[in-house]
Backbone bond lengths (Angstrom), bond angles and torsions (degrees), N, CA, C in turn:
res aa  C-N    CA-C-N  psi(-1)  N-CA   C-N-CA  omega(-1)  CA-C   N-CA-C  phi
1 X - - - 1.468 - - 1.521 109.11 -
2 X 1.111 127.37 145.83 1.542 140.39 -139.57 1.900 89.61 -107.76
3 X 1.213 103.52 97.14 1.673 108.55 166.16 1.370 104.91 -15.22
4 X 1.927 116.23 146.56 0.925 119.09 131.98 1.295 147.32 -83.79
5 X 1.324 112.59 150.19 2.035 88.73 172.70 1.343 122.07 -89.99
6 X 1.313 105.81 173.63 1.685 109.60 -178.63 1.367 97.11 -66.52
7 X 1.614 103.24 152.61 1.859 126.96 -174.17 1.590 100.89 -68.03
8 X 1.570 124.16 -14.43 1.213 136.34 -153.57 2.099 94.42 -99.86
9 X 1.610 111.09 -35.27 1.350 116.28 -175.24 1.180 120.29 -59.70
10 X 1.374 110.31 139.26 1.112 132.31 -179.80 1.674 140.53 44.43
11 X 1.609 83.74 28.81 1.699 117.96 176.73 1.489 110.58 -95.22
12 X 1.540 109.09 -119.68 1.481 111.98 -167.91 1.693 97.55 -54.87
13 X 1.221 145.50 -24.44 1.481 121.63 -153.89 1.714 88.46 -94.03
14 X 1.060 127.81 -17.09 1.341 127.57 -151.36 2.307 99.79 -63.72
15 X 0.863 116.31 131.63 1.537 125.79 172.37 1.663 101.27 -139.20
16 X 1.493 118.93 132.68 1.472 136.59 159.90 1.214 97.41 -61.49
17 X 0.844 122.91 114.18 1.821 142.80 -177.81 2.307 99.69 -117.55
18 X 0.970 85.66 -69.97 1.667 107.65 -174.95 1.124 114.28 -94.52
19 X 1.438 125.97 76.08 1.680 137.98 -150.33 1.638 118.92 -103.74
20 X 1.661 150.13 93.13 1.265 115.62 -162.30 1.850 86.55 -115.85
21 X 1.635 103.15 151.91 1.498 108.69 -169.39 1.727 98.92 -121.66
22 X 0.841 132.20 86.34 1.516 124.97 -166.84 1.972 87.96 -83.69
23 X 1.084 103.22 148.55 1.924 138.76 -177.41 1.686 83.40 72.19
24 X 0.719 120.19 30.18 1.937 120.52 171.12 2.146 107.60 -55.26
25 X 1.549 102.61 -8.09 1.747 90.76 -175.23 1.442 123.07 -74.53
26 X 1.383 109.93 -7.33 1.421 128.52 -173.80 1.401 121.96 -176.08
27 X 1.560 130.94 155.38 1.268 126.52 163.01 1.857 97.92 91.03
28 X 0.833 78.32 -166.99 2.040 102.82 173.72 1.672 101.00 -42.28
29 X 1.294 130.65 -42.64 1.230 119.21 -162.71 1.544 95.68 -97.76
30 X 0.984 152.60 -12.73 1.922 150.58 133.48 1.275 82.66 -44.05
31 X 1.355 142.47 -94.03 1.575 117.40 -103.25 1.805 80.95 -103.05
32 X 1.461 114.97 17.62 1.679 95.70 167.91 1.694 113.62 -132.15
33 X 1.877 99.99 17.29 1.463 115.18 141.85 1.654 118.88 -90.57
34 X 0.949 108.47 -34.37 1.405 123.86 174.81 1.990 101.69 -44.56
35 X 1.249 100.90 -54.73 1.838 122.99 -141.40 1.629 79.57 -87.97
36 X 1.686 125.42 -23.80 1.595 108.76 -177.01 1.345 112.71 -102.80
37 X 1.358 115.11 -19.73 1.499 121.43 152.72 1.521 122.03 -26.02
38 X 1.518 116.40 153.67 1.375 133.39 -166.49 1.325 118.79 142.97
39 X 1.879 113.33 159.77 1.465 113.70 171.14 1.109 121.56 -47.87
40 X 1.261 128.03 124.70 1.499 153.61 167.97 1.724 104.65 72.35
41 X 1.339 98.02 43.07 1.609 95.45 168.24 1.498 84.56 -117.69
42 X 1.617 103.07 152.80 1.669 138.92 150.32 1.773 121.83 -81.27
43 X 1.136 101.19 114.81 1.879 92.71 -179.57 1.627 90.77 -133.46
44 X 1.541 94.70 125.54 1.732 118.53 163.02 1.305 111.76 -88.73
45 X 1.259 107.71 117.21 1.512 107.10 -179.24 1.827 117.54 -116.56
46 X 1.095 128.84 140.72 1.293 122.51 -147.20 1.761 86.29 -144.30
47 X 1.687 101.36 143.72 1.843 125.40 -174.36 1.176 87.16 -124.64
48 X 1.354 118.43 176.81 1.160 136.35 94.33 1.534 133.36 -131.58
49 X 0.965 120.08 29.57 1.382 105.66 142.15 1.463 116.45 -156.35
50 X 1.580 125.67 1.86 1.219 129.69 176.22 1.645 97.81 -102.67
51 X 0.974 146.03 112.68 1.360 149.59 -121.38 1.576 86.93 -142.72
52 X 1.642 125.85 -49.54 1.252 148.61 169.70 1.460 118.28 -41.71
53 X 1.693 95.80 -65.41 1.402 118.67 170.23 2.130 109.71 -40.91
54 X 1.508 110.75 -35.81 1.508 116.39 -135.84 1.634 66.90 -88.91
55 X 1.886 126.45 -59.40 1.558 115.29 -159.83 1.673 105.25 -66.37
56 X 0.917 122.67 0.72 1.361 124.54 174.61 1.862 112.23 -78.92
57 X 1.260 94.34 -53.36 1.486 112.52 174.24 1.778 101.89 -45.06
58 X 1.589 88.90 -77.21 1.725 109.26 -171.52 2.251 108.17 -45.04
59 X 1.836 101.78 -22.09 1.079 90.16 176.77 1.979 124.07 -76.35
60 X 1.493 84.14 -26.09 2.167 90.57 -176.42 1.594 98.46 -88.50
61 X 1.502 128.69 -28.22 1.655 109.58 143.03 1.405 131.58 -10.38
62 X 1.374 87.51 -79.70 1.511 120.19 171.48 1.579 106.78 -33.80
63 X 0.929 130.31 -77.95 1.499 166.07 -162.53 1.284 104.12 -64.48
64 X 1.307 135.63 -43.59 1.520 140.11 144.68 1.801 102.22 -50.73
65 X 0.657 148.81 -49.11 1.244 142.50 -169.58 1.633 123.67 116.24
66 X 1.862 99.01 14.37 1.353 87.21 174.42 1.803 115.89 -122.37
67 X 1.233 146.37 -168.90 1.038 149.61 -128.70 1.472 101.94 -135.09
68 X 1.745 107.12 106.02 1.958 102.18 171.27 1.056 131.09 -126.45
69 X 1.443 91.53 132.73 1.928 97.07 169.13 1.268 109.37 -76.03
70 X 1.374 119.00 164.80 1.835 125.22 -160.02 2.178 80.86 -130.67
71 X 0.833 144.49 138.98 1.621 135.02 113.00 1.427 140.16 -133.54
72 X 0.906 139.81 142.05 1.137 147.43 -151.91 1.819 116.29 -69.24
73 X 1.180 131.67 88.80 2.010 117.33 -173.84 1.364 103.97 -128.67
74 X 1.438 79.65 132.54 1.627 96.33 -173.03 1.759 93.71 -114.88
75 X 1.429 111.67 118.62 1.407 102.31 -141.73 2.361 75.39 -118.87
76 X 1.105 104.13 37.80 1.773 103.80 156.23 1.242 94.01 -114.52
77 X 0.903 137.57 40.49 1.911 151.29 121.41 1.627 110.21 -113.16
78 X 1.353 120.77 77.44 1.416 111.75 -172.72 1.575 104.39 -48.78
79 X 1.411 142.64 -32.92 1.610 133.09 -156.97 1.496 115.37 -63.00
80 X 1.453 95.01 -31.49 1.609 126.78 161.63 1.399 109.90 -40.50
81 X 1.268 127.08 -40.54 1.365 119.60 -170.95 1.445 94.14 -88.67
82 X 1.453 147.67 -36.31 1.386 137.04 167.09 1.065 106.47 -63.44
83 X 1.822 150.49 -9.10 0.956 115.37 175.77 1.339 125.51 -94.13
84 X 1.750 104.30 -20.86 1.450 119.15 -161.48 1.822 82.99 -83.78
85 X 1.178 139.71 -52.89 1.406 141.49 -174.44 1.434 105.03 -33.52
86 X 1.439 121.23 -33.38 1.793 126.02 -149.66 1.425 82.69 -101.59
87 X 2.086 125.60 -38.48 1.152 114.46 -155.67 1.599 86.77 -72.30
88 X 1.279 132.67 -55.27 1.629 133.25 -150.35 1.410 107.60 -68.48
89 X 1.606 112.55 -3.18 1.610 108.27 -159.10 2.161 89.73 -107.36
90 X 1.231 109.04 -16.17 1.518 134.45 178.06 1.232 96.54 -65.92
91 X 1.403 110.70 -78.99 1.882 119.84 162.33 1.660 125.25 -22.79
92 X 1.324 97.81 -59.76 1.654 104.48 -171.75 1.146 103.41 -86.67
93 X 1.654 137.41 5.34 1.328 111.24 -165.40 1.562 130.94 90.57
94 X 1.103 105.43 -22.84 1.585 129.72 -155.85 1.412 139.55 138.90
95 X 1.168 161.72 128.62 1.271 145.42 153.76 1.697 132.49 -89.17
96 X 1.291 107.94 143.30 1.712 114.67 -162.77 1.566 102.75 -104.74
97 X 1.418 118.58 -19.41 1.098 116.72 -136.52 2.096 95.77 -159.66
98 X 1.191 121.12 122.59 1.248 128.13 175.26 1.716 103.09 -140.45
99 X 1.406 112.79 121.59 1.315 114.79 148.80 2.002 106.57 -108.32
100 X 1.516 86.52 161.22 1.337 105.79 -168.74 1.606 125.93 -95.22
101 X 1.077 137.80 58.29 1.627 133.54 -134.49 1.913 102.04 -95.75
102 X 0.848 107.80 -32.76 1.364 118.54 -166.74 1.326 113.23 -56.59
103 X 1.479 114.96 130.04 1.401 112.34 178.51 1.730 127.08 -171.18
104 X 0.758 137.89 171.29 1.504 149.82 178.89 1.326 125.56 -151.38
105 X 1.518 117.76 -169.56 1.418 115.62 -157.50 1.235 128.19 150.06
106 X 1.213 136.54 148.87 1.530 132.49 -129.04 1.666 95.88 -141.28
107 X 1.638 112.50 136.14 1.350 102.70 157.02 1.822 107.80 -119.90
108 X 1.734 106.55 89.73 1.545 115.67 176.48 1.174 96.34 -126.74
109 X 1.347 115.60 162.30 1.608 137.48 145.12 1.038 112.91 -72.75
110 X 1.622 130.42 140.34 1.299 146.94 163.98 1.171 97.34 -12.59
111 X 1.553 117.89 -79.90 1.743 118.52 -146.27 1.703 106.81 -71.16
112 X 1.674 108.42 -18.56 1.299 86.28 -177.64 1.632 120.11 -106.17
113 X 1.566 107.69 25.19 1.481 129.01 174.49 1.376 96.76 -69.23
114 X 1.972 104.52 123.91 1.525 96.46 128.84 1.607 137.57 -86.87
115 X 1.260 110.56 -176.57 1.014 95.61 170.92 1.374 130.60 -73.98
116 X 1.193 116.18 -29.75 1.703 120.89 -157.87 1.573 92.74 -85.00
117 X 1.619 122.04 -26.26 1.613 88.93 151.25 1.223 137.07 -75.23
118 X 1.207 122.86 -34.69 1.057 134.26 145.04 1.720 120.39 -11.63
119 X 1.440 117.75 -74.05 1.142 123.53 160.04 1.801 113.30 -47.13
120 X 0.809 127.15 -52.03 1.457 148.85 -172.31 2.352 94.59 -43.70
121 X 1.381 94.20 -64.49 1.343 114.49 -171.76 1.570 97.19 -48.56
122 X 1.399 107.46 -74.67 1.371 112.05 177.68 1.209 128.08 -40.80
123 X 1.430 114.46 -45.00 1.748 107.67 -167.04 1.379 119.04 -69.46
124 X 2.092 109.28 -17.27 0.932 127.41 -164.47 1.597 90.20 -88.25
125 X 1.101 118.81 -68.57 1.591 125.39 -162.81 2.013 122.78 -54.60
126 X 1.829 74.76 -50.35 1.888 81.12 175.22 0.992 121.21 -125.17
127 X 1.689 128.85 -3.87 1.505 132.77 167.29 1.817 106.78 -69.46
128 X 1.371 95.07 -63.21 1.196 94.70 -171.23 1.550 111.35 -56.04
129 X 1.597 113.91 -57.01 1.681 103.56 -165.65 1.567 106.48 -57.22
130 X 1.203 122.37 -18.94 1.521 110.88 170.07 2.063 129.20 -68.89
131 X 1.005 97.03 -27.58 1.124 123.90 168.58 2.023 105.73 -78.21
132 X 0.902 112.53 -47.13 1.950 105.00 165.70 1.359 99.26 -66.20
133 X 1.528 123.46 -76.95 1.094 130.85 -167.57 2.018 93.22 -37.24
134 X 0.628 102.36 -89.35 1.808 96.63 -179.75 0.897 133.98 1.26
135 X 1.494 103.84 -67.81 1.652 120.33 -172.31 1.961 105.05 -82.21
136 X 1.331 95.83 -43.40 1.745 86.57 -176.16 1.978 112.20 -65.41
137 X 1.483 115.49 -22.25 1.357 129.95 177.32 1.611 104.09 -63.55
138 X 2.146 109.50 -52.74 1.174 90.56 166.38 1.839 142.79 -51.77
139 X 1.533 98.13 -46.54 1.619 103.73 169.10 1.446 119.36 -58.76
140 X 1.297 134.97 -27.32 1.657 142.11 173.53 1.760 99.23 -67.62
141 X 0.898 138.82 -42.88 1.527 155.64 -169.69 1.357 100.70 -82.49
142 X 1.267 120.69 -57.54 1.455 113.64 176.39 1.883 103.58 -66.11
143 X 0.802 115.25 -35.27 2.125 121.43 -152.80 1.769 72.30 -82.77
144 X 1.401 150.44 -68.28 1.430 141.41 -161.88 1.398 105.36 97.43
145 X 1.070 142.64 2.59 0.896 133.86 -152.23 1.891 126.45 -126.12
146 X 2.168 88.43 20.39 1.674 95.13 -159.54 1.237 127.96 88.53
147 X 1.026 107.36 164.67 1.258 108.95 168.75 2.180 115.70 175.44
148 X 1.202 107.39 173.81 1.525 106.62 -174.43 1.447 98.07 -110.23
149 X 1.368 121.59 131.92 2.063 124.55 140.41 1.300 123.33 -112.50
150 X 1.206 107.78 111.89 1.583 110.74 167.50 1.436 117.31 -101.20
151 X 1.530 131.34 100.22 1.330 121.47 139.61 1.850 132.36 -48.77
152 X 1.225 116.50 114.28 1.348 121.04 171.48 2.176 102.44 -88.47
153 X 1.183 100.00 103.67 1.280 122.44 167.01 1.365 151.92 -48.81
154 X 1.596 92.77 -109.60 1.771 98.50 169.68 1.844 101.45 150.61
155 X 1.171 100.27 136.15 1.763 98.06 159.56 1.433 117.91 -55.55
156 X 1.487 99.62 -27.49 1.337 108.40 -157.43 2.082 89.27 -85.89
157 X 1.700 127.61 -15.31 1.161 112.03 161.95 1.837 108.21 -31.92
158 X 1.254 125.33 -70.48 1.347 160.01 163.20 1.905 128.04 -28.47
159 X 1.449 96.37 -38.85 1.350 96.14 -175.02 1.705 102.91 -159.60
160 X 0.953 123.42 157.17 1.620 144.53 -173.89 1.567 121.32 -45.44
161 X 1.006 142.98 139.49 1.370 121.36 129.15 1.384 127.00 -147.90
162 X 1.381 119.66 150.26 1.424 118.22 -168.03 1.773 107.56 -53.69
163 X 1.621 97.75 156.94 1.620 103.23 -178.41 1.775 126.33 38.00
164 X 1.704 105.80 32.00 1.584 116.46 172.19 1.269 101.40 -136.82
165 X 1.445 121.89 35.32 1.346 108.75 168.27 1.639 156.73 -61.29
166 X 1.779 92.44 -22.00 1.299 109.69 154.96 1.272 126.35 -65.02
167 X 1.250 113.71 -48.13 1.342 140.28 175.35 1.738 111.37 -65.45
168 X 0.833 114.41 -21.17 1.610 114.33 168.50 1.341 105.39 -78.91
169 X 1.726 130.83 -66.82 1.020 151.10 169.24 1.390 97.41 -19.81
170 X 1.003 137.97 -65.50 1.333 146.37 -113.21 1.769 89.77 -109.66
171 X 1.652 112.97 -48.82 1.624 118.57 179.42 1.389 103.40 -53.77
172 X 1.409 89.08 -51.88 1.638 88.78 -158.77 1.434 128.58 -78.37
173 X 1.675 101.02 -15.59 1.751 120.61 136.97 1.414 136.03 -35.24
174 X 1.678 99.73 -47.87 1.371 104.89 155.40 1.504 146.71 -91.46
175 X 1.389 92.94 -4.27 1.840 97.35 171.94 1.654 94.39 -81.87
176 X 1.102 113.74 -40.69 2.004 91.37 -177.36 1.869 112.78 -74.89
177 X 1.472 101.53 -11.27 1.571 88.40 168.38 1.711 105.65 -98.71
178 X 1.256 131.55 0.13 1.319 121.50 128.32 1.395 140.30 -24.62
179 X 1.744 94.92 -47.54 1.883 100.80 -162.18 1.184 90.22 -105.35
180 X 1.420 137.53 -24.51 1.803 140.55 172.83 1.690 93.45 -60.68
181 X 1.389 130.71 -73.43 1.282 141.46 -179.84 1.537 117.35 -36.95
182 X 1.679 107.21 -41.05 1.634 115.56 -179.79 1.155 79.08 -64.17
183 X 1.645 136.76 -98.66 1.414 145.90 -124.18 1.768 111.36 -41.83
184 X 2.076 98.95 -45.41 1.524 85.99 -173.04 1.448 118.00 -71.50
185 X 1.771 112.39 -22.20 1.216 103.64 -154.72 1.427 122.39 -104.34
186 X 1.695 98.03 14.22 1.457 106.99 -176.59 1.700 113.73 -85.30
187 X 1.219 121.44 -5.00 1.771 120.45 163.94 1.149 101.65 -70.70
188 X 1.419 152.98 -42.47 1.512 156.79 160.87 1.565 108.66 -69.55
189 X 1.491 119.84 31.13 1.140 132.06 163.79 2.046 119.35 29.77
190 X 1.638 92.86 29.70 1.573 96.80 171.55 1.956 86.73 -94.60
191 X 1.347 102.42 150.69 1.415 122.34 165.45 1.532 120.96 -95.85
192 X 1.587 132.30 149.38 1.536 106.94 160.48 1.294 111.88 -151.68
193 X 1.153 117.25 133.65 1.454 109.28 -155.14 2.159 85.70 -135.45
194 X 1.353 92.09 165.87 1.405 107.10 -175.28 1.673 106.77 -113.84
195 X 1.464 128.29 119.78 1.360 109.13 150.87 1.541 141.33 -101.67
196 X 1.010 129.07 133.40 1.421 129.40 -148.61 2.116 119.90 -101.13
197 X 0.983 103.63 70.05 1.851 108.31 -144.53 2.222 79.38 -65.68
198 X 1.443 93.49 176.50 1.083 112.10 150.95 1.231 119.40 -106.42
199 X 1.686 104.72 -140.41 1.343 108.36 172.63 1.688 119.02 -60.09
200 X 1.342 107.52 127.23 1.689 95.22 174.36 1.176 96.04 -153.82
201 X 1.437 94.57 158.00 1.775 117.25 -163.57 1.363 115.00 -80.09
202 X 1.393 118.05 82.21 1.295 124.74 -163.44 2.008 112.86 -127.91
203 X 1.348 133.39 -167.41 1.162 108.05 144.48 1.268 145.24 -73.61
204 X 1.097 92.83 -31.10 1.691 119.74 164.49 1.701 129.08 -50.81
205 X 1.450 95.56 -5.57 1.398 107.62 168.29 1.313 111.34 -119.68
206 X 1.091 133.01 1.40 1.428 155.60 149.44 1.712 79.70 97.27
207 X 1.448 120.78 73.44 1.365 142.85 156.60 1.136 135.84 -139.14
208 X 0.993 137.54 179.11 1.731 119.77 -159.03 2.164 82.94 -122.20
209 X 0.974 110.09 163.26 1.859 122.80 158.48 1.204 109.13 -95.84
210 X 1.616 99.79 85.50 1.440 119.08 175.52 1.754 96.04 -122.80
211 X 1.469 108.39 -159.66 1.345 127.56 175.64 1.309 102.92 -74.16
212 X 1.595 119.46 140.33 1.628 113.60 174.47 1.800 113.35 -119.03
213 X 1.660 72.45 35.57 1.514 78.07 166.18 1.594 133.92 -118.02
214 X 1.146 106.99 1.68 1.542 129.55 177.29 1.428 97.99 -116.63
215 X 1.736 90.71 120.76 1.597 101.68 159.01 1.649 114.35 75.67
216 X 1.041 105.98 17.83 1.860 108.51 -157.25 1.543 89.97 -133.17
217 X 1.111 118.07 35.02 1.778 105.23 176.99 1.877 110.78 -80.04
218 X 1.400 90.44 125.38 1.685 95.09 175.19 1.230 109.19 -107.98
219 X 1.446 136.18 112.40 1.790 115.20 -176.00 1.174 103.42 -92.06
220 X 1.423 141.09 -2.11 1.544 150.33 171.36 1.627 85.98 -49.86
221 X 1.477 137.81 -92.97 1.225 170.11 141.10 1.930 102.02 12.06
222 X 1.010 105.10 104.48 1.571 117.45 -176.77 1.150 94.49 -57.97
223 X 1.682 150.10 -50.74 1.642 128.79 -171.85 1.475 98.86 -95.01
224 X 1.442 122.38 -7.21 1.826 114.24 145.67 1.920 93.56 92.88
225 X 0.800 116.61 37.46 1.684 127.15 169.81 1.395 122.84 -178.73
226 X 1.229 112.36 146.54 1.565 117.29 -176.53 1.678 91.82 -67.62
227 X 2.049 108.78 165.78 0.452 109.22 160.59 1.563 142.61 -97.71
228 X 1.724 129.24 -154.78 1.254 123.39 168.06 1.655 112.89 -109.32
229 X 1.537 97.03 157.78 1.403 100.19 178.92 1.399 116.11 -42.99
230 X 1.424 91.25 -55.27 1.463 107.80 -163.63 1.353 111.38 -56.87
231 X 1.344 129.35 -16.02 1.779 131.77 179.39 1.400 97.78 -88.23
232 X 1.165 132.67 -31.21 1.725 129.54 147.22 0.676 105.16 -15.53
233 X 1.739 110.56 -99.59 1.675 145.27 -168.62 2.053 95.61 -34.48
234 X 1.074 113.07 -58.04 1.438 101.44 -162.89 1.358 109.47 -49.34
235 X 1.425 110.03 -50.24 1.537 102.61 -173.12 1.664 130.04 -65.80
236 X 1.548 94.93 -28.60 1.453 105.22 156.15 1.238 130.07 -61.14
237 X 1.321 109.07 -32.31 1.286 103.30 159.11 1.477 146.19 -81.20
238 X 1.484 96.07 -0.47 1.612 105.74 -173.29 2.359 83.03 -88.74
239 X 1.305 105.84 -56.46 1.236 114.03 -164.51 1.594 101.21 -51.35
240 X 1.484 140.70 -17.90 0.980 159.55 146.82 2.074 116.35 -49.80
241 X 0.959 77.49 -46.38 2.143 83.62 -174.69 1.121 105.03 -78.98
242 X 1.197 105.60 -167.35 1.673 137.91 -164.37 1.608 114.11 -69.11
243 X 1.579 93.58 -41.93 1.823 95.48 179.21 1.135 122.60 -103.52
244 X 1.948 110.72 27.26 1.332 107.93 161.58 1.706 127.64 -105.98
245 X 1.388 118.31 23.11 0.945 125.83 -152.61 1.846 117.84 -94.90
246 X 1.783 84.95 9.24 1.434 90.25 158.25 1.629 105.21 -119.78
247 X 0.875 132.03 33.83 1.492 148.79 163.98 1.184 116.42 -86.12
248 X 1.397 138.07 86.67 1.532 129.03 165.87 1.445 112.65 -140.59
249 X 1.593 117.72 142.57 1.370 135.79 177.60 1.433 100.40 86.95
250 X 0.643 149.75 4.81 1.730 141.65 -126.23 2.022 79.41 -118.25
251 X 1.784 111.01 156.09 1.243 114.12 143.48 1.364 127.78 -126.43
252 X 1.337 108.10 143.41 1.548 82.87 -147.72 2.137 76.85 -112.00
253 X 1.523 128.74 153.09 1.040 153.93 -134.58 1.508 85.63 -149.25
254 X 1.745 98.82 96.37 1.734 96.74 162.71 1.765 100.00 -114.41
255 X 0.976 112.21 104.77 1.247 104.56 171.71 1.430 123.77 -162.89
256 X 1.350 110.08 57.01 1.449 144.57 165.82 2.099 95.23 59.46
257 X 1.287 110.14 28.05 1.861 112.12 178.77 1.350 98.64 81.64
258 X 1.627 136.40 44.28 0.994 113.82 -170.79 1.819 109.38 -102.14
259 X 1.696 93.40 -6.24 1.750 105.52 174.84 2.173 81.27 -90.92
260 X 0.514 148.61 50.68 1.258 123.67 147.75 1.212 119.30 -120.59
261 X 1.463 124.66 -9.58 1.279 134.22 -151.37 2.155 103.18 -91.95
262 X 1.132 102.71 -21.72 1.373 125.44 176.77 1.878 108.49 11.45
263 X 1.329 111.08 -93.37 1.852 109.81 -179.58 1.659 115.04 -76.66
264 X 1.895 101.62 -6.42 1.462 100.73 -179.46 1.593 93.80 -84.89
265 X 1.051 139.39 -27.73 1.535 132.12 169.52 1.080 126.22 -69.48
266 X 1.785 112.08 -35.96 1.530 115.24 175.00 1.440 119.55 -75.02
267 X 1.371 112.44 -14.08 1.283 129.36 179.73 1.323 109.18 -73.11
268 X 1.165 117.31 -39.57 1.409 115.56 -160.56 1.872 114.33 -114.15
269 X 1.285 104.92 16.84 1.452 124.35 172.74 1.145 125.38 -62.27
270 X 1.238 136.57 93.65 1.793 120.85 -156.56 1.588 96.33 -114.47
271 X 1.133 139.49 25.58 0.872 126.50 -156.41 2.160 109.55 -162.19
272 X 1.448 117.23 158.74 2.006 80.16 -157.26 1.912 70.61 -131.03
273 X 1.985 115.18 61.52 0.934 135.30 150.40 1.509 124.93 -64.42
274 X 1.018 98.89 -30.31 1.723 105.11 -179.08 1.852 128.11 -96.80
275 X 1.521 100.72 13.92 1.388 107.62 163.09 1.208 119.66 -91.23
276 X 1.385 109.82 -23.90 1.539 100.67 165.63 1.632 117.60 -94.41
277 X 1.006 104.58 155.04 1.947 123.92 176.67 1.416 110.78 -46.83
């Protein structure tokens, strides 16, 4: 029978020391390498295809005072994400701490999906993060010493939307291998929790990471604007520190109440705008 740990492990002493942020070149995964950055921390930061975006990242690392690796994962080869995880954890010594940033996503209707995007969506969203999540869980398990997982999600883990069907599949694939992943790995006192953003002003929403307060009014959205990376990054980073270490499985939904609004939105729909993508 597999030791327990002390009630005391991998709680208050716990600090992200050995940090890897995969989609770290822009959006939510910058400003939540940025937010884990610091003296004598390590942050692995991982592109694939804004390469520019990643030395930009690796430069306000820098600039916080902590130390970055840059590599390149193109995670529509999920094995790719176990290898670059083992290479950055080679680099740092080890890793304590993995958030999950990387992602894609489709705006089709069912009937007019192929498959190979289809495949495409998935390998990226839930092949691959299973394959990080894996390999960095193995090195935390071997090191003994704890460790943090953050999946970055989706509302849509949670709830529907037209022409994202892969991409739903695929979130909501990974919030239950979140709570499968919490259960085994909490006797080795790693935690893993999922966060679930909404709309936020990223590229990935075909928006730039500017202010989301000009010009960005959403009235769908109870505080009535998308959000910022950086309100991402914070919460990841608390679920990351010292005082989250009674936090596990959990998803936590930052997205200004926009899953709450549910029959108050359907109610008030006058219009049959929202069947298409």
């Amino acid at each position: 029978m597999t030791a327990q740990p002390e009630p005391t492990s991998g709680a208050q002493a716990f600090e992200p020391r050995r940090v890897i942020v995969t989609g770290a070149d822009s959006g939510i995964g910058k400003a939540t390498a940025v937010a884990l950055a610091g003296p004598d921390r390590q942050v692995g930061i991982t592109w694939h295809e804004d390469e520019a975006g990643a030395e930009s990242t690796a430069e306000e690392v820098r600039a916080a005072g902590g130390t970055a690796h840059v590599r390149r994962l193109d995670l529509t080869d999920p094995a790719a994400g176990t290898r670059v995880v083992d290479e950055l954890a080679g680099a740092m010594g080890g890793v304590d701490t993995l958030v999950m940033c990387s992602g894609t996503g489709t705006a089709t209707r069912l009937l007019d999906l192929d498959l190979a995007t289809w495949r495409e969506v998935v390998s990226v969203d839930l092949d691959g993060a299973f394959c990080c999540l894996q390999a960095a869980a193995r090195h935390m398990v071997d090191a003994g010493a704890g460790g943090r997982i953050v999946a970055i999600t989706s509302v849509h883990e949670h709830a529907p939307r037209v022409g994202a069907g892969p991409y739903c599949a695929a979130k909501g694939g990974l919030g239950l291998l979140v709570k499968v992943a919490a259960l085994e790995l909490a006797e080795h006192g790693i935690t893993v929790n999922a966060v679930a953003p909404g709309e936020i002003a990223t590229p990935m929403t075909g928006q730039e990471d500017e202010s989301v307060l000009r010009d960005k009014r959403r009235p769908g959205i109870p505080v009535a604007r998308p959000g910022d990376a950086r309100e991402i990054a914070a919460t990841v980073a608390f679920l990351c520190g010292p005082d989250a270490g009674y936090v596990n499985g959990a998803s936590w939904a930052v997205d200004g109440g926009m899953l709450t609004m549910g029959p108050m939105a359907g109610s008030h729909l006058r219009e049959d705008d929202w069947r298409r993508p």
